[in-house]
Backbone bond lengths (Angstrom), bond angles and torsions (degrees), N, CA, C in turn:
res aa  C-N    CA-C-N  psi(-1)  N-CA   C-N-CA  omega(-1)  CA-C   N-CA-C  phi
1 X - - - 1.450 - - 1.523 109.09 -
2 X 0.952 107.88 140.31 2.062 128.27 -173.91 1.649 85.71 -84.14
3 X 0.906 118.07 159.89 1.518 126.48 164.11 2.067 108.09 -149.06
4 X 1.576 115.27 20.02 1.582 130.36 173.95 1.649 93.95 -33.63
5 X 0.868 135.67 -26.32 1.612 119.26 -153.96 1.500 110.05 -131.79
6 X 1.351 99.83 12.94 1.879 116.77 -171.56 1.741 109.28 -46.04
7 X 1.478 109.85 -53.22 1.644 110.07 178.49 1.926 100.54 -62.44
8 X 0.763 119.49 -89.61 1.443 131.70 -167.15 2.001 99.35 -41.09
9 X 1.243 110.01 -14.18 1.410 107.23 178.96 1.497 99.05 -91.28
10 X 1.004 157.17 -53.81 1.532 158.19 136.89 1.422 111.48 23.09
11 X 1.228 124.53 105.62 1.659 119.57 -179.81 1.802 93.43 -132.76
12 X 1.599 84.07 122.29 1.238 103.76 162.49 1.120 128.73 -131.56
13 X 1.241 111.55 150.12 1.756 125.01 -165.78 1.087 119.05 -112.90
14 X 1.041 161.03 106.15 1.580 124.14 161.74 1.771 114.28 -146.05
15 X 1.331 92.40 142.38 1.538 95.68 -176.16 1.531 102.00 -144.44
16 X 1.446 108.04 164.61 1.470 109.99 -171.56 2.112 102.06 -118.32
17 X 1.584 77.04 147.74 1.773 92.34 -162.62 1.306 103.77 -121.10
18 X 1.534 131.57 103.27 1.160 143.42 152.96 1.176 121.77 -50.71
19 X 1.294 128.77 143.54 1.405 128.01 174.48 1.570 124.20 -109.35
20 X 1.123 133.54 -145.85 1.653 125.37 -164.83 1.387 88.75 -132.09
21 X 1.318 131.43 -25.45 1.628 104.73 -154.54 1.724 85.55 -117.14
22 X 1.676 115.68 -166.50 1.252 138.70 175.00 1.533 113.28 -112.60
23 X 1.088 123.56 126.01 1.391 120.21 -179.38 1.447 107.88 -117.52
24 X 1.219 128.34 128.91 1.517 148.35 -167.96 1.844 100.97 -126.35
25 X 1.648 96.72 131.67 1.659 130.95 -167.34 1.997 82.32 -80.31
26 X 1.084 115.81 129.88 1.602 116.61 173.06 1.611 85.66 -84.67
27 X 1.704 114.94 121.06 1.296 112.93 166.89 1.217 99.46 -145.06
28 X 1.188 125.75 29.81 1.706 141.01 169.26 2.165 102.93 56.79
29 X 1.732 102.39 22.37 1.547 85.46 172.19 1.596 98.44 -138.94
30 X 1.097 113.29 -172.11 1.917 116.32 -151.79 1.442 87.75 -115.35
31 X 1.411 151.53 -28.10 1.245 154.62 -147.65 1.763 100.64 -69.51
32 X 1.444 90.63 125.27 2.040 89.78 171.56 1.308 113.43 -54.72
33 X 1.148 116.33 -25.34 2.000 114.22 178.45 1.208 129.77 -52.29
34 X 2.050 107.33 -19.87 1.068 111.91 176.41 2.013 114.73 -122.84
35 X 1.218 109.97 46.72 1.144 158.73 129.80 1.284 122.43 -48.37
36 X 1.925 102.86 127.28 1.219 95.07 164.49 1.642 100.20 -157.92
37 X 1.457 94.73 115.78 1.836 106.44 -162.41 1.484 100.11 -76.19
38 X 1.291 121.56 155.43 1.727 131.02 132.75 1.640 128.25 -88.04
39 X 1.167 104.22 -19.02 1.524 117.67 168.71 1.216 93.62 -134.54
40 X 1.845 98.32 147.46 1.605 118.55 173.66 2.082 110.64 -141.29
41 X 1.046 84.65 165.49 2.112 76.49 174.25 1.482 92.73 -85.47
42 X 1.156 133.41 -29.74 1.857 110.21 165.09 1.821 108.08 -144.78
43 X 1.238 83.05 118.86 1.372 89.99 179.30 1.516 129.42 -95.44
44 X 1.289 104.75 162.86 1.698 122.84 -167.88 1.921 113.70 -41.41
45 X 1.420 112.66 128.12 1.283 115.29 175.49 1.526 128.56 -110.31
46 X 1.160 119.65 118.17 1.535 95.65 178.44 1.611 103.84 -71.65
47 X 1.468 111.57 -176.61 0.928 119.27 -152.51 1.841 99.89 -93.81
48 X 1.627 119.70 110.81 1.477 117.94 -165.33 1.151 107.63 105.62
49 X 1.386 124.84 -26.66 1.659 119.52 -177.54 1.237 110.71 135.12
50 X 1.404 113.09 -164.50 1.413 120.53 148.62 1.503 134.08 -68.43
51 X 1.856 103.12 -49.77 1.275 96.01 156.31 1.106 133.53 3.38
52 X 1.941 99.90 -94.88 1.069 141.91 -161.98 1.465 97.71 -48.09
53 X 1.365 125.10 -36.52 1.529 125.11 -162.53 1.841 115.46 -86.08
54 X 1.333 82.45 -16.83 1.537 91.21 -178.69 1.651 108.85 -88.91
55 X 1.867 104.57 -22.20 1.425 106.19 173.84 1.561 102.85 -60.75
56 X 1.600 109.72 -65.84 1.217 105.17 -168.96 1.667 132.91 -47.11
57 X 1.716 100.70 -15.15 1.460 88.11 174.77 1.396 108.04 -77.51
58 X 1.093 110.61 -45.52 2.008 121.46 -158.18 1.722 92.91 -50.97
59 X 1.298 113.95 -54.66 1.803 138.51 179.93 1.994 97.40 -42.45
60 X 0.925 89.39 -63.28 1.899 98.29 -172.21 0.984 121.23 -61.59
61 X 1.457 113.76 -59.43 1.772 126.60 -168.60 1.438 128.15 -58.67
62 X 1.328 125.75 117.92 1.068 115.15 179.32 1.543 128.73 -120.60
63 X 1.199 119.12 141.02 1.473 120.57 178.59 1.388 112.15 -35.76
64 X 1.279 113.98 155.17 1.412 108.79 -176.12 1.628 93.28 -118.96
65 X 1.535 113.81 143.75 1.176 148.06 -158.57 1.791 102.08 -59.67
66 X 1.193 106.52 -35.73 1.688 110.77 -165.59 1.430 111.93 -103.29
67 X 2.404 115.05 -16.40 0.801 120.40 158.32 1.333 133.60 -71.55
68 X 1.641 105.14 -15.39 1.574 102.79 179.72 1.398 114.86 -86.68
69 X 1.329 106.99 -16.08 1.374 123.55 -165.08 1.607 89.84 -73.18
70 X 1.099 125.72 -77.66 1.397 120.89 -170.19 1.542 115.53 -68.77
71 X 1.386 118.61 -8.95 1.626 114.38 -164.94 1.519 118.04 80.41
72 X 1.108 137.98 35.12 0.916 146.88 178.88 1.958 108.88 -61.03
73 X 1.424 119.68 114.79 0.905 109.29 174.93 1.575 110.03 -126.47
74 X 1.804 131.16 179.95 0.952 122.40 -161.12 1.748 125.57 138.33
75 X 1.436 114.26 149.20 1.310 108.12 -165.65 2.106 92.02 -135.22
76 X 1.636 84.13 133.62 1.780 96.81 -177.93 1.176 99.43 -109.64
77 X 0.961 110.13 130.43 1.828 125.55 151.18 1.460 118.98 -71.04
78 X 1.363 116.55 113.47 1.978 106.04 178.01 1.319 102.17 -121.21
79 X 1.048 124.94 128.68 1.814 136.85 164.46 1.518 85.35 -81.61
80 X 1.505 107.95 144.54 1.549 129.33 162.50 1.758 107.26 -139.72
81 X 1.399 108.33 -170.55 1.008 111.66 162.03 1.412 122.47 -162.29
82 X 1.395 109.70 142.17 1.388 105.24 178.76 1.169 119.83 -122.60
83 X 1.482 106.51 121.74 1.174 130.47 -155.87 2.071 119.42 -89.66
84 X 1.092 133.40 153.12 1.284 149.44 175.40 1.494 109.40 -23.42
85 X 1.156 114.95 -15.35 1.531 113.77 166.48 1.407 123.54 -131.64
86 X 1.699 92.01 22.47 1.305 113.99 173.29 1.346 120.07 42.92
87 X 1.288 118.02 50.03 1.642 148.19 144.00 1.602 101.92 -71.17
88 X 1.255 94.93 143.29 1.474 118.49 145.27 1.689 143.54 -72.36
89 X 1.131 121.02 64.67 1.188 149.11 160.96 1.143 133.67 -44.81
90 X 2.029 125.11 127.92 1.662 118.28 161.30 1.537 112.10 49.16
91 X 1.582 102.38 48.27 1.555 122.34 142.68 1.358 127.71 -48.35
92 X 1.150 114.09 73.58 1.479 123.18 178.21 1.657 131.24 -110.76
93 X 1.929 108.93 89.42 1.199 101.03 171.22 2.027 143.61 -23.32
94 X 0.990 129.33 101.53 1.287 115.72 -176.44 1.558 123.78 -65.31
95 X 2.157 106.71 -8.59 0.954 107.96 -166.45 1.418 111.60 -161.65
96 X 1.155 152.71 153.20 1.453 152.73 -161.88 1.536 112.89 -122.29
97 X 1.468 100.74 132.99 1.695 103.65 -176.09 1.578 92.32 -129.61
98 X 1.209 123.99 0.66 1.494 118.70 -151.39 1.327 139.93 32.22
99 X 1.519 107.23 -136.80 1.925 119.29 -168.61 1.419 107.37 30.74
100 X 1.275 130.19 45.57 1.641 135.18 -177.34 1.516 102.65 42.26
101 X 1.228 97.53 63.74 1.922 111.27 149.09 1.337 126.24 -99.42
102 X 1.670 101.67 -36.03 1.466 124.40 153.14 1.179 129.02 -22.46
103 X 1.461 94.56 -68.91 1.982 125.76 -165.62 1.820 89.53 -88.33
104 X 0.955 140.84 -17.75 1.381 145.96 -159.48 1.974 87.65 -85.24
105 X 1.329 103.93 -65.19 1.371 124.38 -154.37 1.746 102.30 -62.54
106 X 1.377 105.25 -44.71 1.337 135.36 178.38 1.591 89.31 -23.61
107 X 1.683 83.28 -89.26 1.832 135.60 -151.33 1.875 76.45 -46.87
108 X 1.084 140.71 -15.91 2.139 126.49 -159.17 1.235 95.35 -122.60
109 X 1.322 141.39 -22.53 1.003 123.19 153.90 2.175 118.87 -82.40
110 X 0.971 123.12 -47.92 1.390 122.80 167.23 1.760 124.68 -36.31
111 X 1.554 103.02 -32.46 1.719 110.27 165.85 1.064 110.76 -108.84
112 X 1.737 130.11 54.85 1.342 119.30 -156.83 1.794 76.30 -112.51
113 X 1.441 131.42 117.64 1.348 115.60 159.82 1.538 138.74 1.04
114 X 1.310 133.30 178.95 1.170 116.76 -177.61 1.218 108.49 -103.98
115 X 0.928 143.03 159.35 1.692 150.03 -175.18 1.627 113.87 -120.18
116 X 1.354 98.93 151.64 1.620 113.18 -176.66 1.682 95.47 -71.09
117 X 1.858 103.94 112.11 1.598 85.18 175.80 1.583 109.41 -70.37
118 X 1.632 100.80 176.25 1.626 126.20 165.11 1.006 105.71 -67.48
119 X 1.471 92.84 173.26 1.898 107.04 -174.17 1.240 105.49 -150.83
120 X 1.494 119.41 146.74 1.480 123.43 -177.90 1.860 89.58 -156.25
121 X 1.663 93.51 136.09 1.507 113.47 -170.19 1.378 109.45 25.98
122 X 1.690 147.49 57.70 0.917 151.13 23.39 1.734 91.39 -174.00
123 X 1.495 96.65 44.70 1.735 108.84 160.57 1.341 101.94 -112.68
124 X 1.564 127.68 142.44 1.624 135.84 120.04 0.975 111.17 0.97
125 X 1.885 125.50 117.26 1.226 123.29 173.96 1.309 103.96 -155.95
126 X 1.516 131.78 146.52 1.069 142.91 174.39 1.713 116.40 -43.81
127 X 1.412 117.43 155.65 1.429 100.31 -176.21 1.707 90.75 -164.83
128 X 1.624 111.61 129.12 1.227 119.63 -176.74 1.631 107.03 -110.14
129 X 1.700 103.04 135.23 1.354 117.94 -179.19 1.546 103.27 -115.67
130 X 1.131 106.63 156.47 1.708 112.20 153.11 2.077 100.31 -109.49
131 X 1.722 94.37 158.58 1.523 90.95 165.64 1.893 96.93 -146.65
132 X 0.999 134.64 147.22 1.103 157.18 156.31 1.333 127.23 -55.25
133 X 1.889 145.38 67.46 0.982 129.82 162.78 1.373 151.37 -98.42
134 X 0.852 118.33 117.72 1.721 123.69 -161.18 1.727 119.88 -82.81
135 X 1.540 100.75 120.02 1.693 99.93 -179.31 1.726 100.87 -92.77
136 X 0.945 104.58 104.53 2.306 90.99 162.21 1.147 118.26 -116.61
137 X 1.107 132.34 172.28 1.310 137.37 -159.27 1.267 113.27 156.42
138 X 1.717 109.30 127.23 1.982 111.63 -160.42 1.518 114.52 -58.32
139 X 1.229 106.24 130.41 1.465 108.98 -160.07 2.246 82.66 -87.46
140 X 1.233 88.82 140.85 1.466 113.88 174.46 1.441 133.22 -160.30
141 X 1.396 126.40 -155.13 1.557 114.70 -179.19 1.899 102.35 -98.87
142 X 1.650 87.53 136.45 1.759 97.20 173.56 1.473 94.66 -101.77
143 X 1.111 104.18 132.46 1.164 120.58 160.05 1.723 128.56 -85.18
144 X 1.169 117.29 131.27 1.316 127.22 -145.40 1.958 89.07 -72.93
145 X 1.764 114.47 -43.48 1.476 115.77 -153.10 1.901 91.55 -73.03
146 X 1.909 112.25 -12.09 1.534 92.29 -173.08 1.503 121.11 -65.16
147 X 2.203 90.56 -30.86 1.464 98.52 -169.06 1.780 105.76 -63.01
148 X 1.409 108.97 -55.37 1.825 89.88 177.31 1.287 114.79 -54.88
149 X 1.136 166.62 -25.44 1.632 144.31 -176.16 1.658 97.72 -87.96
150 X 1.253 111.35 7.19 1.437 107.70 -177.78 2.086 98.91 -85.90
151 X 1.336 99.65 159.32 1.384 116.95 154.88 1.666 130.41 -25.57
152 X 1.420 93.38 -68.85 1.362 129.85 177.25 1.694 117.98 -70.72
153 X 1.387 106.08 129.79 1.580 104.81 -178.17 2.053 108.69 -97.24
154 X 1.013 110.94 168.39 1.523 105.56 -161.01 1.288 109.17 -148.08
155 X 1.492 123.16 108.76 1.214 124.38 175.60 1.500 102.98 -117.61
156 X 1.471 105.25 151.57 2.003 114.28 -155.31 1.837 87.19 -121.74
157 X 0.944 74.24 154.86 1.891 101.77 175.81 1.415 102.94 -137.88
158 X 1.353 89.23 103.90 1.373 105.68 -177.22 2.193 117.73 -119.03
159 X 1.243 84.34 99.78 1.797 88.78 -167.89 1.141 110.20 63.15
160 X 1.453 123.67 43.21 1.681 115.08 -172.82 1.118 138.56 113.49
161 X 1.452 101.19 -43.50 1.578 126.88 180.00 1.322 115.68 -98.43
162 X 1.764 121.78 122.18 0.566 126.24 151.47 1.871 142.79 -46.31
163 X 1.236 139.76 100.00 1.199 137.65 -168.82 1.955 124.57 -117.79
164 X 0.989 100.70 134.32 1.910 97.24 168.45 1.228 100.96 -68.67
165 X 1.325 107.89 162.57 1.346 129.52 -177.41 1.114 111.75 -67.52
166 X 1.330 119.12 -21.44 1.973 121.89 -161.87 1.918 84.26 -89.50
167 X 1.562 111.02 -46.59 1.376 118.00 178.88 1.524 120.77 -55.77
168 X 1.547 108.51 -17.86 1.842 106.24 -155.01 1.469 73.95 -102.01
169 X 1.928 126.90 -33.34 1.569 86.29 -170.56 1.532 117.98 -92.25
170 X 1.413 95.89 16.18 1.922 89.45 166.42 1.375 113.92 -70.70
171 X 1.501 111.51 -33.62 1.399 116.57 -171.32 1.948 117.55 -82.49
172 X 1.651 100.34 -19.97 1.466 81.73 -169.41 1.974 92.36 -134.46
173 X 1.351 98.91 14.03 1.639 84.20 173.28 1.603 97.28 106.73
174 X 1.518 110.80 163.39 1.322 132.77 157.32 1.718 118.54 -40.34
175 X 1.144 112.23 -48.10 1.536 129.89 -179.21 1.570 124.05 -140.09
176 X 1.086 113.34 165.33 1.185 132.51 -156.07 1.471 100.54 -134.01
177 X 1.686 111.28 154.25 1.728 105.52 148.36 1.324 108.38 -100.76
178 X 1.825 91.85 154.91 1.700 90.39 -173.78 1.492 124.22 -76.29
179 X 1.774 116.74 -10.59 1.507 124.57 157.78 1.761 108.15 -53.67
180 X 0.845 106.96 -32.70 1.869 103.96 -176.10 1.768 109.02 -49.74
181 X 1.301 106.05 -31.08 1.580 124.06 -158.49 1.909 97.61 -77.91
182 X 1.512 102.10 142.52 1.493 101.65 -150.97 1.607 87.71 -106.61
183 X 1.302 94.16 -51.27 1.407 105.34 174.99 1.563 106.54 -164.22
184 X 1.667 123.63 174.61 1.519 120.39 -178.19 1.428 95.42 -140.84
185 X 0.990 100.06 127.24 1.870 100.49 179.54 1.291 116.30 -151.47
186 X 1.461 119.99 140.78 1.161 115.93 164.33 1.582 157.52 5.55
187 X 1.412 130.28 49.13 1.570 132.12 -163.81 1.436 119.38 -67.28
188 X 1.358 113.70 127.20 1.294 145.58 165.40 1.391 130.90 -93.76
189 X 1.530 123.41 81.53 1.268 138.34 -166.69 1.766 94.48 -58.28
190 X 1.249 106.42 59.17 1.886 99.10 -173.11 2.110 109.85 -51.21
191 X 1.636 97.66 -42.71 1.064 114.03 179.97 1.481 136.40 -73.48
192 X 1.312 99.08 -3.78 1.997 124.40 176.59 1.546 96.33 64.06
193 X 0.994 137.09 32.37 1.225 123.73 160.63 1.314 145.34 -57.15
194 X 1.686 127.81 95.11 0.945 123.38 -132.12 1.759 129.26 -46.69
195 X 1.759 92.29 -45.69 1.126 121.22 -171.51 1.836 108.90 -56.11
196 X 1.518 116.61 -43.36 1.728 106.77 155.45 1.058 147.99 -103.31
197 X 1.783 98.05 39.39 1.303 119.64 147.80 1.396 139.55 -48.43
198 X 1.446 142.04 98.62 1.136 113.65 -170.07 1.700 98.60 -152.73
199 X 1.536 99.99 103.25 1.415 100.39 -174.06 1.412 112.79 -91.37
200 X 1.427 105.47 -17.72 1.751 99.82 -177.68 1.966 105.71 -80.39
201 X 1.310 100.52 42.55 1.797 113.82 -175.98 1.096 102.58 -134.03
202 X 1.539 100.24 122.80 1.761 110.89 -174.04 1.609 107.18 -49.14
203 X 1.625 109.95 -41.80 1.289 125.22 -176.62 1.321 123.73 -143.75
204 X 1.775 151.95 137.51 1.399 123.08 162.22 1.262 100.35 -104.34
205 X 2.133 102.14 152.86 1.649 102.15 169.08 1.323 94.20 -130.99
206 X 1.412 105.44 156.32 1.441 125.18 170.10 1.481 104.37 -91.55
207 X 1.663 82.83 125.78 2.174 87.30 173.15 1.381 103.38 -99.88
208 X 1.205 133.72 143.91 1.448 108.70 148.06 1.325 108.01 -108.82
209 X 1.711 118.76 168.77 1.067 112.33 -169.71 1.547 102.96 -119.87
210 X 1.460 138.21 144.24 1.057 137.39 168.76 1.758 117.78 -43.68
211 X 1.554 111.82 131.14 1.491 109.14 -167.27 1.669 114.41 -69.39
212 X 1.551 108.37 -4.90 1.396 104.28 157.62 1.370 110.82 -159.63
């Protein structure tokens, strides 16, 4: 797979979604500090606006190295929160796309400047958003010989079975499409198995591939 158009292929979205009710941390005390609103009488600003916040993601974010490789496409939902000193706080994906889109999405909201906190009855108070970000990128053929000269080592789950890469392309060919891909995530040789060992690899991920 070509990836010539990888930056300009990148679509990102993001907007922030208030909710109707109040949600409160059970910490057995009554204090608004331990509070955490979805609606406020003035709510949290980044710094310039919204705009500005939507610049900084598109500006910041970057493809992740193992997602372009396979084509990884997809849109995450992250609840955060911004808290009384208008930090960025309790980055929590609602949903998984993998190949470090996750940890990508994480890592841009967690250094996002500090923001003008919210206010409710006219103290500093925590305030939880969701935002919406979208990875795309032209789905096409991966080629099996890119993933070895790549960085990254790659073990496939294929209907179950675990396989090496030299093994997955006996079974499915030179290449693949990158819609086939179910998800790519992180591998953990828990079992020391020799054969997916591979230390001269910055990293290994397990792809699996959709069973049809």
């Amino acid at each position: 797979m070509k990836f010539i158009t990888v930056l300009v292929g990148i679509l990102l979205t993001a907007h922030l979604v208030s909710g109707q009710v109040t949600l409160s941390i059970d910490t057995g005390h009554k204090s608004d500090n331990h509070k955490i609103f979805t609606t406020v009488e003035q709510v949290p600003e980044f710094p310039g606006g919204y705009q500005a916040f939507y610049k900084y993601l598109s500006k910041n974010i970057r493809y992740p190295d193992v997602a372009r490789l396979i084509g990884i496409n997809g849109k995450l939902v992250l609840s955060f929160v911004v808290d009384e000193n208008g930090y960025v706080t309790h980055v929590t994906p609602k949903n998984c796309i993998g190949a470090g889109c996750d940890a990508e999405a994480i890592r841009l909201l967690e250094a996002s400047p500090a923001w003008k906190p919210g206010i409710q009855d006219g103290k500093l108070v925590k305030v939880s958003y969701e935002v919406p970000i979208s990875f795309k990128i032209e789905d096409g053929k991966v080629y099996l010989k890119d993933l070895k000269k790549s960085a990254y080592g790659f073990i496939f789950n294929i209907k179950g079975v675990l396989y090496t890469l030299n093994e997955a392309e006996a079974i499915i060919g030179k290449s693949f499409m990158s819609d086939r891909v179910q998800i790519a995530e992180p591998f953990y040789n828990y079992n020391n198995i020799p054969k997916f060992e591979m230390p001269d690899k910055k990293e290994v991920y397990l792809i699996i591939l959709k069973s049809s």
